[in-house]
C-alpha positions in Angstrom: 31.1 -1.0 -12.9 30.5 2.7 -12.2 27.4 2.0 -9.8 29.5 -1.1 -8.0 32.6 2.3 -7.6 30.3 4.5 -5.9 28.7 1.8 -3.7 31.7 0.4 -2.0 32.4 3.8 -0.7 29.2 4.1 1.1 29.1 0.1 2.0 32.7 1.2 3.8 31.5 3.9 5.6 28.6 2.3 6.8 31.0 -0.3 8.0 33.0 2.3 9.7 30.1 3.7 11.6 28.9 0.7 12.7 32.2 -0.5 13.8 31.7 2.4 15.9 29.0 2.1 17.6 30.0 -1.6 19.0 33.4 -0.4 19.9 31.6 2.1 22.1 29.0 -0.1 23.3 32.0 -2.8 24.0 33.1 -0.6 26.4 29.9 0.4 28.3 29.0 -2.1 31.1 25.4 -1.5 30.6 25.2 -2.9 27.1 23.0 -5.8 26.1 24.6 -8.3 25.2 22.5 -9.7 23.1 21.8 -6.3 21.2 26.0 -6.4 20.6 25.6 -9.6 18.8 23.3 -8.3 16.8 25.6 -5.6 15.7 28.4 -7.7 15.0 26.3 -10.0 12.8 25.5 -6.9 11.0 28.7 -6.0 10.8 30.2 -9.7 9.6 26.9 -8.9 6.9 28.3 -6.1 5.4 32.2 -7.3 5.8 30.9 -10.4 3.6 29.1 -8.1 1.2 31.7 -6.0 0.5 34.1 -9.1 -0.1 31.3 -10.6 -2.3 31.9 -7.1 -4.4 35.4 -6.8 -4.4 34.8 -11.2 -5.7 33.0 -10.5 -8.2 34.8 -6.9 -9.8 38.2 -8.8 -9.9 37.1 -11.9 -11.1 35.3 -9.8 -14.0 38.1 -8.5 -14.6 40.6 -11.7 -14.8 38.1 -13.0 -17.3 39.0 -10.6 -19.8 42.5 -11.5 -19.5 42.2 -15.6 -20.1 42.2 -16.6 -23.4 40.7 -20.1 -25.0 43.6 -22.9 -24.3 44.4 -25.3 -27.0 42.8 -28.7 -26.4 46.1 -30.3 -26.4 44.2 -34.0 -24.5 42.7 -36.2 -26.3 39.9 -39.1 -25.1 40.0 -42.0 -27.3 37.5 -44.5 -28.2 38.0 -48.6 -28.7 39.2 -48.3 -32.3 41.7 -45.6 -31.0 40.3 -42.4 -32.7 40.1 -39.5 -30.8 37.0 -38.8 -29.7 36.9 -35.6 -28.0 39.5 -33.2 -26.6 40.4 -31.0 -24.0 42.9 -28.8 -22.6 45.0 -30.3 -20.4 45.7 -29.1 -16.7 49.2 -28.1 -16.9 48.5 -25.3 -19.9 45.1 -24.1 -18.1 47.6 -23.5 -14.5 50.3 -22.2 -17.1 47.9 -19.2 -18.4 45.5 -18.4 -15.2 48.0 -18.6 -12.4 50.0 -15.2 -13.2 46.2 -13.9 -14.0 44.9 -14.6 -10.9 47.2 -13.5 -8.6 47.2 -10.0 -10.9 43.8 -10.0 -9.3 44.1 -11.4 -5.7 43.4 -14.8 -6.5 44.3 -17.9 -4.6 43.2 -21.5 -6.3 43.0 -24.6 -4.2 41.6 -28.3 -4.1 40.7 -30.4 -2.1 39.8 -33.9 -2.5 37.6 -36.5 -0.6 36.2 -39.9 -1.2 32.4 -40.6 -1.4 31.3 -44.2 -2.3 34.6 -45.3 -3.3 34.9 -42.0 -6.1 37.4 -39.5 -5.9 35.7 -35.9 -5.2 38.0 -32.7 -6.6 36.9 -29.2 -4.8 38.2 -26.3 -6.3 38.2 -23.4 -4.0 38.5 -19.8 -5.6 39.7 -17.2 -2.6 40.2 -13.7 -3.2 42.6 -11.4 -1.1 39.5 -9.7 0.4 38.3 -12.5 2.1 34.8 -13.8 -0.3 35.5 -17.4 -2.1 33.1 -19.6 -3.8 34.0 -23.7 -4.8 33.1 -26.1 -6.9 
């Protein structure tokens, strides 16, 4: 953790700068346009890299918080025996919702069809703008 804390101080700065530099050439009529894409892709590059960072520290950090859930489901088999359990949605939401958003999480779902199967996306956000899904 202490090498990601003195990184994102230089990542910002270098953000900083650069912002710089294309606000000034934003301005100047004799700018190439093409080179000031350039330096907003590099800019939307670091943007996204320091949201990846501040992604990855907070959800370290929420995992520390969420304990194991009691496998309150059960899957039965023919004869009626349980087979296999699991913890059921509304005790998982119970625990990691007030953890999350501790954290700057936002969960969300979204569903689909393909051939005929319901498809469940979770989507993981975090306040700084990096999310991953699954």
């Amino acid at each position: 953790m202490a090498e990601t804390a003195e990184v994102v101080p230089f990542v910002q700065a270098e953000a900083n700068s650069l912002m710089d530099v294309i606000q000034r050439a934003a301005v100047d009529p004799k700018t190439d346009v093409d080179k000031l894409e350039r330096l907003l892709a590099m800019y939307e590059r670091i943007k996204a890299r320091e949201a990846k960072s501040a992604y990855t520290e907070a959800l370290t950090a929420a995992q520390q918080e969420i304990p194991v859930i009691a496998e309150r489901g059960g899957i039965k088999n023919n004869a009626g025996a349980v087979q296999s359990t699991y913890a059921l949605w509304e005790d998982i939401n119970d625990v990691i919702k007030p953890i999350l958003a501790r954290h700057g999480f936002a969960l969300s779902f979204r569903t689909g069809n393909t051939d005929g199967k319901i498809l469940v996306t979770g989507i993981l956000s975090h306040k700084d703008g990096h999310s991953e899904e699954t």
